[in-house]
C-alpha angles and dihedrals in degrees: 000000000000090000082059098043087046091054090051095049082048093053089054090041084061093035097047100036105029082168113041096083106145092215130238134285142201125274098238099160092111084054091049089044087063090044099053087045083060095262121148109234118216124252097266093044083051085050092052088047090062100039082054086046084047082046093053094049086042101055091033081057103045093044096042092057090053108038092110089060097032105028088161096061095019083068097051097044091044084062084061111116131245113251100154082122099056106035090052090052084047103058088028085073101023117056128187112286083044103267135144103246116220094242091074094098134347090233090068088036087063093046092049093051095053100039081053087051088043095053087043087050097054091030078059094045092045105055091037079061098044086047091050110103088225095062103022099071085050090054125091083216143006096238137104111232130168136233130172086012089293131114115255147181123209117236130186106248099240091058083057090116093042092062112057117210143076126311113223096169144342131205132281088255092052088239106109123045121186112225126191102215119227091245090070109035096090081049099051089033086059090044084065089047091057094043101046079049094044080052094058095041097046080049087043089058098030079063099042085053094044092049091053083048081056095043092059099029101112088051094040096053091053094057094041075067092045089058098052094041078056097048101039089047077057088047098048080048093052091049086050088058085050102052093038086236141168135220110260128241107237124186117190124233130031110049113253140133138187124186124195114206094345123192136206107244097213090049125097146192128018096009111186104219120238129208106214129168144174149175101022097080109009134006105209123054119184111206113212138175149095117318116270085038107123095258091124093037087048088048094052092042094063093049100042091054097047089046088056098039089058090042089056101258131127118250125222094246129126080220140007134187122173151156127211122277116205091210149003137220132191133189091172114155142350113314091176108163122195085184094047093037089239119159122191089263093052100039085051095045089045083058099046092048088057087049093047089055109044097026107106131166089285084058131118111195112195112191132186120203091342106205097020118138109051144043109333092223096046094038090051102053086048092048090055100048084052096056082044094052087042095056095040085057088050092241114145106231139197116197138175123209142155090203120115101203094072099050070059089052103049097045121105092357127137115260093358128103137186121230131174146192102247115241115201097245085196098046091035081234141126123241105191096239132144118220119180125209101043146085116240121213111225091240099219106159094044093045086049095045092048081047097058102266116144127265094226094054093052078044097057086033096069091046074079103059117084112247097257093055085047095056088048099047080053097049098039095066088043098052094047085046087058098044089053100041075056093041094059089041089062091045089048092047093045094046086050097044082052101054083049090053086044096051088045083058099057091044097056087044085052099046088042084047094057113038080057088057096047084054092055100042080056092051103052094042083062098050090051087048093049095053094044087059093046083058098041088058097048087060099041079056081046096062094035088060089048089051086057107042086045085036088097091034111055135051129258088256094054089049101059085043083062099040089052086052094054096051087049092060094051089044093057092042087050098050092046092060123003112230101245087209105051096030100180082232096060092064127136116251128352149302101272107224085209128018124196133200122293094014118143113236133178116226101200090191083065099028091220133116109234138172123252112246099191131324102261089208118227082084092293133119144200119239136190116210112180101304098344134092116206129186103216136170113257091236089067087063144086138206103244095205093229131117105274118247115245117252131260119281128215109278095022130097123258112268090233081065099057086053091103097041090055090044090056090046096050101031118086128214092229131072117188114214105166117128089026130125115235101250086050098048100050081063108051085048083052096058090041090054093055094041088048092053096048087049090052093237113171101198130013125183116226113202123206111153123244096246108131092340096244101114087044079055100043093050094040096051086053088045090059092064105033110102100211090062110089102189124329130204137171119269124275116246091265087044092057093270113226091000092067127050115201120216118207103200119223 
């Protein structure tokens, strides 16, 4: 179970990171082993070593960062050693090529500097005498050459005696002889020196290193292992992606398995998926079918999967479940043995004894054509007593057959089941699938007749049959036609019930889709609304501030002219969008037929209460709202069911004119918001304000509580835009303090 779950955290870990692969390393145990036996490895296994210690830091980082993603692997790469010692002193001395770099030790980086002076010295003296009139004209060519790693001039053979030095070789031809001349011999001499001494300190370091590899090699060697069970978890992962395959489900204990569209992994192209299961119902299933059908392939599917799922791999399989088998055994195929004077029967019956005697109740058997070989009647019996002798054992057993006589056997008996590769009684063809349940013909005729064979044969071969075989060989095809005419008909009915599920689906999700639109459709024109009417009362205060500033200043005339353009103005915003809160139609009362002096009326286009001033005539009235007369249609007004007020006597003020008084004696400077939402709140703030404006009051206190803040926001943003606010703070600490905002009126 952890294998599988490895190999799963190795699939994210692909999926998630393509491109985080921590790259590979070389197998340097066999290196590490010499080592550790006190041998000196040379400088490029030295280099292999490092690039596998580079390797090691590499993987521990990598999974480190990542154990709380990948615990599985992050566990294993977090027990890799520690070799950032080793491998710095490593590729501190080797360098890529291999070769010793002359920073190993200062020691060989002094040799290395005087035996380079000491080749620069003789390559000097060397070219300063081939240039010399007196050598050169002795000389084959003007150029320095080595042999015998030693510095030489070559020299025509007749001009030996003008050259002294020592010969080390001569041409082919003889004509030519390389002299190293005596002005250069101490030199050369001491260039041996230096390299004999650059030897034994390049082995003096090469040991050093190799006794540090030994040092660390038991380490070493663990996490080596750490790093392929590391890459071959990554490997099993890789071959998942391939086969498009899943984790399977394993249940310890008793051995089962059953597989849900199961594919065979070293098969490609257009697989046709299996459904295969054993041991939970029943422990034997006898596979039967034409030739050609996929018995063989269905045999070798279930114990291959079952094989990979208990080796830690995922199985190509839509689905798995499966317990664990001890053990399992395999006659697959044709062993026949002219050495070792094995026919098919034999070879067949030296495999199934093996199996009798090892198979036990952990066991899967998997057997391919059981019985085949020899006489039907007799290979059948025996077959039969196997499968017998297997059950009885409690092993859980596959087997193929053509023989008749065990679809017999297994029907209707206890703990065995027929199964069968389905063959297109309609096409003559086979289609690969399993079908469990039932028994399968062998199709042979069919199968010959589809192969070439002739008609008249096929013909002449069923005169042998008896007439009850005859009859069977006939209904059986029919009957398999039939069940799979009805077969397609179900498919039909239950692809079409599910396009009609589907549509039902999207409809509801329409229908759902748009009644939220409408909502919201509704919504927004509201808010619009809302906010047309909010502007439409600031202006309406606009144009109130303006009456009274021109109020001294104009005459009675100029003012209704005003006053008519004002309610111009409201008419036309109102007409352009209908306030969804104060609908005209939504008034209280009714539409009064007469109205008198002195009479209250509410005016739901404002809506404001206001005095009648004097019925106009023409079914018109005058009102008075706050400071304001206004000559309105009756039909714009409602009975307010009150007692009305008197009218004014001689000598009094119209009642309209005590309004405001009235106003500044009933309204209080404080409006008490606490407990409200915030939608609800802004209007009532909105109808205090009016009311404050028309009482003259110069400051109110709004008070909203302090609680998360969201109600003080919500105000104080309104109060921004709103024109009859002149300026607007939060309370002193004897005025509530934030929990009150106080409004100073313009």
């Amino acid at each position: 179970m952890r294998a599988q779950a490895e190999t799963t955290e190795g699939r994210e870990l692909l999926r998630l990171e393509p491109l985080a692969d921590p790259g590979g390393w070389p197998d340097v145990r066999r290196e590490i082993f010499r080592a550790q036996q006190g041998g000196t490895l040379a400088p490029g296994e030295l280099f292999a070593v490092g690039q596998a210690l580079e390797a090691c830091q590499r993987y521990k980082k990598f999974f480190m960062e990542r154990r709380e993603r990948y615990p599985l692997l992050g566990e294993i790469g977090s027990a890799i050693g520690n070799f950032a010692t080793l491998e710095k002193n490593i590729f501190a001395a080797i360098l890529p090529g291999p070769e010793v770099s002359d920073h190993a030790s200062p020691a060989l980086a002094g040799i290395r500097r005087r035996l380079a002076g000491r080749q620069q010295e003789i390559k000097e003296r060397l070219e300063h005498l081939i240039r010399s009139p007196g050598i050169r004209k002795y000389l084959q060519e003007p150029l320095v050459t080595m042999r015998e790693g030693r510095c030489v001039i070559p020299v025509r053979q007749e001009f030996r005696a003008q050259v002294p030095g020592i010969v080390h070789d001569q041409s082919a031809s003889g004509a030519t002889i390389f002299i190293e001349p005596m002005a250069v011999v101490e030199a050369n001499n001491e260039i041996r020196r230096l390299q004999a001494a650059e030897r034994q300190e390049i082995e003096k370091i090469l040991a050093a290193l190799s006794a540090q590899v030994a040092a660390a090699a038991e380490e070493l060697a663990v996490s080596l292992n750490r790093l392929g069970r590391i890459d071959f978890i990554l490997a099993k992962a890789r071959y998942s992606q391939a086969l498009d395959a899943q984790e399977p489900e394993i249940t310890p204990g008793r051995p089962f398995f059953h597989f849900k569209g199961a594919r065979h992994p070293l098969l490609t192209g257009g697989v046709v998926p299996i459904d295969v299961r054993l041991g939970e119902d029943f422990d034997t299933l006898i596979i039967t079918g034409p030739n050609t059908g996929g018995k063989t392939v269905a045999l070798k599917t279930a114990g291959l999967l079952v094989l990979m799922a208990q080796s830690g791999l995922h199985v190509p399989a839509a689905g798995a479940r499966l317990g664990v088998f001890g053990r399992v055994f395999s006659d697959i195929g044709d062993e026949q043995s002219i050495e070792q004077s094995l026919s098919t029967f034999s070879a067949h019956m030296k495999n199934i004894v093996q199996i009798l005697a090892e198979a036990d109740a952990g066991s899967l058997v998997l057997l391919d054509e059981l019985g085949a070989g020899t006489d039907p009647v007799e290979g059948a019996a025996l077959a039969r007593a196997i499968l017998e002798r297997l059950q009885g054992k409690g092993a859980k057993t596959i087997a193929t057959t053509h023989y008749s006589e065990l679809k017999e056997f297994a029907h209707g008996r206890q703990g065995m089941e027929n199964a069968c590769v389905e063959f297109d009684a309609v096409s003559f063809k086979p289609t690969y699938r399993l079908l469990t349940g039932r028994p399968g013909g062998s199709q042979a005729f069919a199968i010959a007749l589809r192969l070439g064979v002739d008609a008249a044969l096929i013909a002449r071969a069923r005169e042998f049959l008896s007439k009850e075989q005859a009859a069977l060989a006939d209904l059986l095809p029919e009957l398999e036609r039939d069940r799979q005419l009805a077969a397609r008909d179900r498919e039909e009915a239950g692809r079409l019930k599910e396009e009609a599920r589907q549509l039902k689906e999207r409809y509801l999700e329409m229908e759902k889709d748009l009644t939220a639109r409408r909502q919201e459709i509704i919504k927004k024109a509201a808010q619009e609304a809302r906010y047309l009417v909010r502007q439409a009362r600031r202006e309406v205060e606009e144009i109130v501030r303006e009456m009274r500033a021109r109020a001294n200043e104009e005459a009675q005339a100029e003012r209704e002219k005003a006053i008519l353009e004002a309610r111009r103005k409201i008419r036309h915003a109102a007409e352009k969008i209908p306030d969804p809160e104060f609908p005209a139609e939504k008034g209280e009362g009714e539409v009064p037929a007469e109205v008198r002096a002195g009479q209250e009326v509410y005016l739901p286009g404002f809506n404001q209460t206001g005095w009648v001033v004097a019925p106009a005539g023409d079914g018109q009235a005058q009102v008075q709202v706050g400071a304001i007369k206004l000559t309105l249609p009756l039909r714009e007004m409602r009975i307010i069911r009150r007692e009305p007020a008197a009218a004014g006597r001689p000598g009094e003020k119209p009642a309209g004119a005590g309004l405001a008084a009235a106003r500044a004696r009933d309204i209080s400077v404080n409006l008490d918001l606490r407990g409200r939402r915030a939608g609800e709140a802004l209007l009532e703030v909105e109808k205090y304000l009016d009311d404050a404006v028309l009482a003259g009051l110069p400051r109110v206190y709004l008070i909203h509580g302090k609680g998360t803040g969201a109600l003080r926001a919500a105000i104080q943003e309104q109060l921004k835009t709103d024109r009859r606010v002149k300026s607007f703070r939060l309370g002193e600490p004897g005025e509530g303090g934030a929990g009150v905002t106080v409004v100073e009126l313009a």
